[in-house]
C-alpha positions as CSV (number, residue, x, y, z in Angstrom):
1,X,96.8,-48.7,-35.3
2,X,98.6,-46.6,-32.8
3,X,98.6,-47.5,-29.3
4,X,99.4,-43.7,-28.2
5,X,96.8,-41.6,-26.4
6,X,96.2,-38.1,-27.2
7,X,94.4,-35.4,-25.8
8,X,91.6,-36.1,-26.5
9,X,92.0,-39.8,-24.9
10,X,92.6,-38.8,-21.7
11,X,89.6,-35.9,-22.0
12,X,87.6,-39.1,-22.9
13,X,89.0,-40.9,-19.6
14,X,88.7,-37.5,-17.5
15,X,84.8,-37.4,-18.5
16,X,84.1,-41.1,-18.1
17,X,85.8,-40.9,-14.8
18,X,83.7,-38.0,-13.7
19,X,80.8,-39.4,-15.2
20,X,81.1,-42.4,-13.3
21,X,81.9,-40.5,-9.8
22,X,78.2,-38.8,-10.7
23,X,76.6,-41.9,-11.7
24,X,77.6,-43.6,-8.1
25,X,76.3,-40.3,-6.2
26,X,73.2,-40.2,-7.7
27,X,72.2,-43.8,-7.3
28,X,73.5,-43.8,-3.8
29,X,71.1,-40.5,-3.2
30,X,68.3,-41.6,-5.0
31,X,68.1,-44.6,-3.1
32,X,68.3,-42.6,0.5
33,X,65.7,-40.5,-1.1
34,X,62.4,-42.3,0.0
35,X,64.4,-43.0,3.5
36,X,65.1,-39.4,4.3
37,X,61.6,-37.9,3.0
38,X,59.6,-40.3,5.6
39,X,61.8,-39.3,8.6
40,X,61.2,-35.4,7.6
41,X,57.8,-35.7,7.7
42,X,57.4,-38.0,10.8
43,X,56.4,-40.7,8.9
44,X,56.4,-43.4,11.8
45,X,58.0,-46.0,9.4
46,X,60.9,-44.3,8.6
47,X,63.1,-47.2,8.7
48,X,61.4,-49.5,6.6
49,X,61.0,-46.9,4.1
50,X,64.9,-46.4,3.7
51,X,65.3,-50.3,3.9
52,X,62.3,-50.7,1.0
53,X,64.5,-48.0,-1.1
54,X,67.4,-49.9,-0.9
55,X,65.9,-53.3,-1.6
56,X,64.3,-52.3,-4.8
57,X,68.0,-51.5,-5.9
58,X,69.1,-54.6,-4.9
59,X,66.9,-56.3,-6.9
60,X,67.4,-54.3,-9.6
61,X,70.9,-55.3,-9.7
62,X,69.4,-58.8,-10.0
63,X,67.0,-58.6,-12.7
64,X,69.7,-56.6,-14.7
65,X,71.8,-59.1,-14.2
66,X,69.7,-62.0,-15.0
67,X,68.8,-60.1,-18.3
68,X,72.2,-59.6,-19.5
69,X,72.7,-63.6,-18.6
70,X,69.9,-64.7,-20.7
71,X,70.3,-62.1,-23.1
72,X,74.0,-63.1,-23.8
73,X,73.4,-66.6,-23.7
74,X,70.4,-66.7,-26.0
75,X,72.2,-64.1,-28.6
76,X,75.9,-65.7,-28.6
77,X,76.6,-62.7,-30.4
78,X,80.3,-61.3,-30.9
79,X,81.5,-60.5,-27.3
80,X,78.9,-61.8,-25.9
81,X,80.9,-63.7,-22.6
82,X,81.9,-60.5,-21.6
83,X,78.4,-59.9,-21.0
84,X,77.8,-62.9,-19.6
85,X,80.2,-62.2,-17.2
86,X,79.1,-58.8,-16.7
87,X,75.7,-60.2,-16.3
88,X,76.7,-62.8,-13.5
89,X,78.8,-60.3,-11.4
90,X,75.7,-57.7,-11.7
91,X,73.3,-60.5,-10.3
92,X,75.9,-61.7,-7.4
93,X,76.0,-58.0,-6.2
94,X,72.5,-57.8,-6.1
95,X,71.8,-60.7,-4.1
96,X,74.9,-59.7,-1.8
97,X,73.0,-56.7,-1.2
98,X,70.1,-58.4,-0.6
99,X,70.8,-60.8,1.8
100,X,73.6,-58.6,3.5
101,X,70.7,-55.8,4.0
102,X,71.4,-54.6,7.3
103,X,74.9,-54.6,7.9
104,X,75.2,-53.0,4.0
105,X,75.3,-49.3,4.3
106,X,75.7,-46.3,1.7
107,X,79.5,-47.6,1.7
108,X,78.7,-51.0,0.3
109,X,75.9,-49.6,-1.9
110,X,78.6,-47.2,-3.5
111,X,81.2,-49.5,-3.8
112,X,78.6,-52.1,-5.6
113,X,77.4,-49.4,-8.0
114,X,80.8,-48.5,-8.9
115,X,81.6,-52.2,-9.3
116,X,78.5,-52.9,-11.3
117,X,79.4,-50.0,-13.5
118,X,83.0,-50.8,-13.8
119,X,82.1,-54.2,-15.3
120,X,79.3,-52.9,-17.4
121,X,82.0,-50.7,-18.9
122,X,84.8,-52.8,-19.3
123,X,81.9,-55.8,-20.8
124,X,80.9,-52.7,-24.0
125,X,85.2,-52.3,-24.8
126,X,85.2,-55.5,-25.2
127,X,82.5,-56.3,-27.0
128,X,83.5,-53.3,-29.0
129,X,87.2,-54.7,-29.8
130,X,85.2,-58.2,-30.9
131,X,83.0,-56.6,-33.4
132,X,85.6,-54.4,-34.4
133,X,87.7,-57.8,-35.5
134,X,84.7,-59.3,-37.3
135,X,85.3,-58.9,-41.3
136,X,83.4,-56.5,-43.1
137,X,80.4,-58.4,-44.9
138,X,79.8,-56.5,-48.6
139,X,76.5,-55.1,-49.1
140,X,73.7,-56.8,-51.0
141,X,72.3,-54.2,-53.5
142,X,68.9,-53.1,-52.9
């Protein structure tokens, strides 16, 4: 196995990269969405409307979180502490953002995506790497 990158490598890592820059924009703009809608149109509850946006993504960190703990844990399948892992630090950010709400602006909510997605990432190479090493079972005939 060679531990050289190619061309092609680092186009993979230039996409992922940019990918990943989009991923965190979008989230962070989808969740000013609702937030920026009410105050165009008057709506007197303006602020609770952005707050209720940002909420629901906090607690979607947290049931994603707590599904990729119980998924892990019930499966033990082959790299499954990476998820575990990946599932615990996805369920701490949520309730960070949660109980952190108004002191955590777009730059926390960024940075928390980005983590989240970092891990998420870095949880599938690995899990990748440990199948990869598992031996190749021969096929019963059919």
């Amino acid at each position: 196995m060679s531990t050289n990158f190619d061309v092609l490598d680092i186009f993979a890592f230039i996409v992922f990269g940019v990918l990943l820059a989009v991923a965190v924009i979008l989230v962070v703009t989808v969740g000013q969405l609702p937030g920026q809608i009410a105050q165009k149109r008057g709506h007197p509850q303006a602020a609770a409307i952005t707050a209720t946006g940002w909420l629901v993504l906090a607690a979607a960190f947290m049931v994603g979180g707590l599904f990729r703990i119980v998924s892990a844990a019930a499966d033990r399948f082959h790299g499954w502490g990476w998820v575990l892992l990946n599932g615990v630090i996805t369920l701490v950010l949520g309730v960070m953002i949660w109980r952190e709400w108004p002191e955590s602006a777009l730059r926390v909510i960024g940075l928390f995506v980005g983590i989240d997605m970092l891990f998420a990432g870095w949880s599938w190479i690995m899990m990748a790497l440990a199948v990869r090493s598992v031996p190749a079972q021969p096929s019963s005939p059919v």
